[in-house]
Structure formats: C-alpha cells, structure tokens
MOPAC internal coordinates of N, CA, C and O (Angstrom, degrees):
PM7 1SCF
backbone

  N    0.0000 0     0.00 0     0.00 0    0    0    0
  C    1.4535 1     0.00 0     0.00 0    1    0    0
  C    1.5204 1   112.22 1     0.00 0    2    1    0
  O    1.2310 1   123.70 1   160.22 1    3    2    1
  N    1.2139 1   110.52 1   -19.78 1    3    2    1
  C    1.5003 1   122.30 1  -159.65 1    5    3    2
  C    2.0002 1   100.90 1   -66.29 1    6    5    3
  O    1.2310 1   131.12 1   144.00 1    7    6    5
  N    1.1728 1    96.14 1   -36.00 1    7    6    5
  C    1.9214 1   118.79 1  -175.27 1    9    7    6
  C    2.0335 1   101.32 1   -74.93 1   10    9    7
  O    1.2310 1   126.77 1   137.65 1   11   10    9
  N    1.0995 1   104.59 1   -42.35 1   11   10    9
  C    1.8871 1   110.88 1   171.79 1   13   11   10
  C    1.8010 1   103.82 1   -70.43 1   14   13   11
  O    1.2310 1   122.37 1   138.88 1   15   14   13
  N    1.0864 1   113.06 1   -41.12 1   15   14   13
  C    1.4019 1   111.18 1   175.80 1   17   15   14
  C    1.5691 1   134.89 1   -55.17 1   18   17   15
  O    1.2310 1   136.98 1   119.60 1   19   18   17
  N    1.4466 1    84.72 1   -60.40 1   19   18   17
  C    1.3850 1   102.53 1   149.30 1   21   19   18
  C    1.4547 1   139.70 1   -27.56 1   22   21   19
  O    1.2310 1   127.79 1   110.17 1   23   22   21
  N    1.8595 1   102.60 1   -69.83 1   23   22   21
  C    1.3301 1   107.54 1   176.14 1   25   23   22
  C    2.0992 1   110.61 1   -62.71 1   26   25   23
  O    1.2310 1   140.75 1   145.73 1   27   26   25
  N    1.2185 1    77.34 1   -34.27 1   27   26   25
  C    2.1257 1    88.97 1  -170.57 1   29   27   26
  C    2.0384 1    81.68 1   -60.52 1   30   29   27
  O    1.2310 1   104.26 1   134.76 1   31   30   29
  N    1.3535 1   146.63 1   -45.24 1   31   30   29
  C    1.4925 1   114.76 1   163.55 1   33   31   30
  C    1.1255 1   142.76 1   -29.51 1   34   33   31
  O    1.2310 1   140.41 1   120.41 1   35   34   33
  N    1.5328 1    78.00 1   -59.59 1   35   34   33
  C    1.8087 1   107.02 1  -168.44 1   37   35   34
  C    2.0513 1    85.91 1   -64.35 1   38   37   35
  O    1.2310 1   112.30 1   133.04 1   39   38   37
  N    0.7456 1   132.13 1   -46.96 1   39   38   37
  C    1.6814 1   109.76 1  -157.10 1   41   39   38
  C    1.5815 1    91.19 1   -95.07 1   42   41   39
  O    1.2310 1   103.99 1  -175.57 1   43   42   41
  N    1.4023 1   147.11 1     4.43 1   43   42   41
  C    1.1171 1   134.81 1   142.86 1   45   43   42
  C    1.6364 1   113.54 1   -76.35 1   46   45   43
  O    1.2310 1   109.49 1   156.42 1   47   46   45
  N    1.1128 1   137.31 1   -23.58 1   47   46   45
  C    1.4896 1   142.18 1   136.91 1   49   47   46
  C    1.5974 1   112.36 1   -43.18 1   50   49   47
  O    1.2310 1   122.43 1   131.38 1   51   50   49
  N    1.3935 1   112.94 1   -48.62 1   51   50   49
  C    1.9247 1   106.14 1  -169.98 1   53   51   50
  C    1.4648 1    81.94 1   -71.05 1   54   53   51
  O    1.2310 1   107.37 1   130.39 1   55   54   53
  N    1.4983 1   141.16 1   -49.61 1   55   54   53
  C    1.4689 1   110.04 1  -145.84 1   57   55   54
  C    1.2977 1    95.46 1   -86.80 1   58   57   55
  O    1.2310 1    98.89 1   163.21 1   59   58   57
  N    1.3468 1   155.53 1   -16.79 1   59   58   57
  C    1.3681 1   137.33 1   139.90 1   61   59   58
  C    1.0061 1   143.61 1    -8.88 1   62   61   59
  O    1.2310 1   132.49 1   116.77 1   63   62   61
  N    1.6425 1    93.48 1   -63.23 1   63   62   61
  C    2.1592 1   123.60 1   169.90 1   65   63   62
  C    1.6779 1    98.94 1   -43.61 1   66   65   63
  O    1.2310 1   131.02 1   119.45 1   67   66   65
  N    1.4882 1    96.34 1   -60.55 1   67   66   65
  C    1.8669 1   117.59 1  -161.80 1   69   67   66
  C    1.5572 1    98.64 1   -55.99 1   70   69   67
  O    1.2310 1   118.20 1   136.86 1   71   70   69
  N    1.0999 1   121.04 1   -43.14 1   71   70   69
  C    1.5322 1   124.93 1  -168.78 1   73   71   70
  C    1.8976 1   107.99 1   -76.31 1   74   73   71
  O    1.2310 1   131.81 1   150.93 1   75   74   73
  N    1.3851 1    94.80 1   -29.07 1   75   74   73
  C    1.3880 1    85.62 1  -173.97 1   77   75   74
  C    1.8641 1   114.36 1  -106.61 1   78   77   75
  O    1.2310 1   128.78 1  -143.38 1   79   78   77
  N    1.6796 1   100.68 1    36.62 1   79   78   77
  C    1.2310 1   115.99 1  -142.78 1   81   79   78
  C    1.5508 1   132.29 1     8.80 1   82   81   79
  O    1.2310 1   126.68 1  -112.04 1   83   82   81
  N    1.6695 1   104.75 1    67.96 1   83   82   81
  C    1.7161 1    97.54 1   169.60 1   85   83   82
  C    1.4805 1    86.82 1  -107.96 1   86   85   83
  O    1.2310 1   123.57 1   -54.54 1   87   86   85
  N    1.2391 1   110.77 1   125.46 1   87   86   85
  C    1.6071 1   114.61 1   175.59 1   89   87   86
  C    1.4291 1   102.44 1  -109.81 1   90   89   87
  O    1.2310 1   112.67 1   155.43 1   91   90   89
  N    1.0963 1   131.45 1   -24.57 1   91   90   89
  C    1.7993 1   122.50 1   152.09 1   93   91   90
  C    1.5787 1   116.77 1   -35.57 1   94   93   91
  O    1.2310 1   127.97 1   106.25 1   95   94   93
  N    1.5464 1   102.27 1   -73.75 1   95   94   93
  C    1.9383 1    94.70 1   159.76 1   97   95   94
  C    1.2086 1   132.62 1   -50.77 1   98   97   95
  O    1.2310 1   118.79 1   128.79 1   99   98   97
  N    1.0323 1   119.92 1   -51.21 1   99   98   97
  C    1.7925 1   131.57 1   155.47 1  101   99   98
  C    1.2239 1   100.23 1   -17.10 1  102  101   99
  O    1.2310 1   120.68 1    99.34 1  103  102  101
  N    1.1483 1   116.30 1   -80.66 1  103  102  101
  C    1.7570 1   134.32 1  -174.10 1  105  103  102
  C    1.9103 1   100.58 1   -38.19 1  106  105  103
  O    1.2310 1   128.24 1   107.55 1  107  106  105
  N    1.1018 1   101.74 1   -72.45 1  107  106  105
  C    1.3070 1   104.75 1  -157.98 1  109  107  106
  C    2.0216 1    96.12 1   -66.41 1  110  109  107
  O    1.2310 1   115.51 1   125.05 1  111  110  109
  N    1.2001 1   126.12 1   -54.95 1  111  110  109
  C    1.3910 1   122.96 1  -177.51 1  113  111  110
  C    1.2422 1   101.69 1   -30.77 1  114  113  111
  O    1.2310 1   118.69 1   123.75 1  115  114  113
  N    1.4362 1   120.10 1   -56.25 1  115  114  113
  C    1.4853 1   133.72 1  -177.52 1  117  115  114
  C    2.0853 1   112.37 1   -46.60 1  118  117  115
  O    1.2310 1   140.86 1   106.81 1  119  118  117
  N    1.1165 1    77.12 1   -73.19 1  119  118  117
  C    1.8755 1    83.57 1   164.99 1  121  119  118
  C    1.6180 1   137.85 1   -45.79 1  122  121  119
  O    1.2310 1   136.76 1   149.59 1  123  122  121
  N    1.2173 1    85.15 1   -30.41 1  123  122  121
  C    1.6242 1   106.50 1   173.61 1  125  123  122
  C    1.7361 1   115.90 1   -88.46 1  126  125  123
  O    1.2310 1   124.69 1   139.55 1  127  126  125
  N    1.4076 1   108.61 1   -40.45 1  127  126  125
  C    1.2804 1   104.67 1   148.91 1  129  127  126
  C    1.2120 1   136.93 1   -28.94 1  130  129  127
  O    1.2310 1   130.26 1   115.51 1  131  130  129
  N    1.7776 1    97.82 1   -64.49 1  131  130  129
  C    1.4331 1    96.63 1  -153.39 1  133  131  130
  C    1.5399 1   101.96 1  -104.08 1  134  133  131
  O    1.2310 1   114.32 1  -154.95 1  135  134  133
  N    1.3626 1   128.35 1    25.05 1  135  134  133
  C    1.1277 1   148.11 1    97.10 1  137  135  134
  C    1.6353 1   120.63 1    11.49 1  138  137  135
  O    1.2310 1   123.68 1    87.39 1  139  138  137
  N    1.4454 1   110.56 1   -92.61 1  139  138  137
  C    1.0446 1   139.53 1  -168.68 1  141  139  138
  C    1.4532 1    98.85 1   -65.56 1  142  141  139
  O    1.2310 1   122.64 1   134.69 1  143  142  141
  N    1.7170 1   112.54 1   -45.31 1  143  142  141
  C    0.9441 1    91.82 1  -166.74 1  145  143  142
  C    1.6899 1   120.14 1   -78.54 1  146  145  143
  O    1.2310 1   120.02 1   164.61 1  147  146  145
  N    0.9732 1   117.56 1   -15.39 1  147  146  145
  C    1.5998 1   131.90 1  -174.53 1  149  147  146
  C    1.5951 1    80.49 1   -83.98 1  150  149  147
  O    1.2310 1    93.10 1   119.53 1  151  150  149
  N    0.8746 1   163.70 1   -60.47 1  151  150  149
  C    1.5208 1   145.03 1  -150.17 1  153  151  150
  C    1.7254 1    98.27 1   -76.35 1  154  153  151
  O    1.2310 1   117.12 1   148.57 1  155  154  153
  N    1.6159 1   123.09 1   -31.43 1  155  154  153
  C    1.1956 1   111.54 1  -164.56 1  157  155  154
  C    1.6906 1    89.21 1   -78.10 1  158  157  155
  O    1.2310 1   115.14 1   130.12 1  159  158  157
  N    0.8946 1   126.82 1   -49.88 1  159  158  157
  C    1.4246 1   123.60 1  -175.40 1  161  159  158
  C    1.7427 1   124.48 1   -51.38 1  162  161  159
  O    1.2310 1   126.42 1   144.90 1  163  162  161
  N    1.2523 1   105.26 1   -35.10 1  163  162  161
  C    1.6459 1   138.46 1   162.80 1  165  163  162
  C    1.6692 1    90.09 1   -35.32 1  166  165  163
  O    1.2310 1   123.80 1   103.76 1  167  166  165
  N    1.7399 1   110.32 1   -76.24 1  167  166  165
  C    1.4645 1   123.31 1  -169.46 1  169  167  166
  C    1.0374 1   112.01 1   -52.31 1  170  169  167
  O    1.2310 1   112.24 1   122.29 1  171  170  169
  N    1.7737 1   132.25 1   -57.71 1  171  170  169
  C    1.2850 1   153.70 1   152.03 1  173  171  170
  C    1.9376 1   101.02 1    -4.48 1  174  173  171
  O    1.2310 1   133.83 1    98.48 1  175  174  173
  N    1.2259 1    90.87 1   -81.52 1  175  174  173
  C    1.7942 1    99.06 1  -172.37 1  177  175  174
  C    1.6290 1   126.36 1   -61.81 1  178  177  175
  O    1.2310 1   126.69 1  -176.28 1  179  178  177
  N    1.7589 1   104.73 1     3.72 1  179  178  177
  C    1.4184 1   118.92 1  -179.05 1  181  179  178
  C    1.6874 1   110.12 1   -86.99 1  182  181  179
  O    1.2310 1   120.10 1   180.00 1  183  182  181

C-alpha cells in the first residue's frame, strides 16, 4: 500500500501545481504517480 499512497500524494501535489498554474510540476507529479502506480500493479500481478 505504501507505493498507492505515495502516488495518492504525488497527485494531491499535481492538483496544487495545476491550481497554482505550474503545469511543469503538474506534469511531472502526474508522471511520478503513475509511476508508482504501474510498479504497484507490476507487484500486484507477481
């Protein structure tokens, strides 16, 4: 869970970026997310 948690930051961080229009951070919070999240799922299917 620790890897879902994570990303659920990181995209309470992107909608921050988005709100305060930095869409460079936006971008990357976003990426880094879904990151995590494809690796937690990676583990999931092992």
């Amino acid at each position: 869970m620790a890897l879902l948690e994570a990303a659920e930051v990181l995209f309470d961080e992107a909608d921050v970026a988005l709100r305060d229009g930095d869409l460079g951070t936006y971008q990357s919070k976003v990426d880094e997310a879904q990151a995590l999240i494809s690796r937690a799922l990676t583990l999931l299917g092992q």
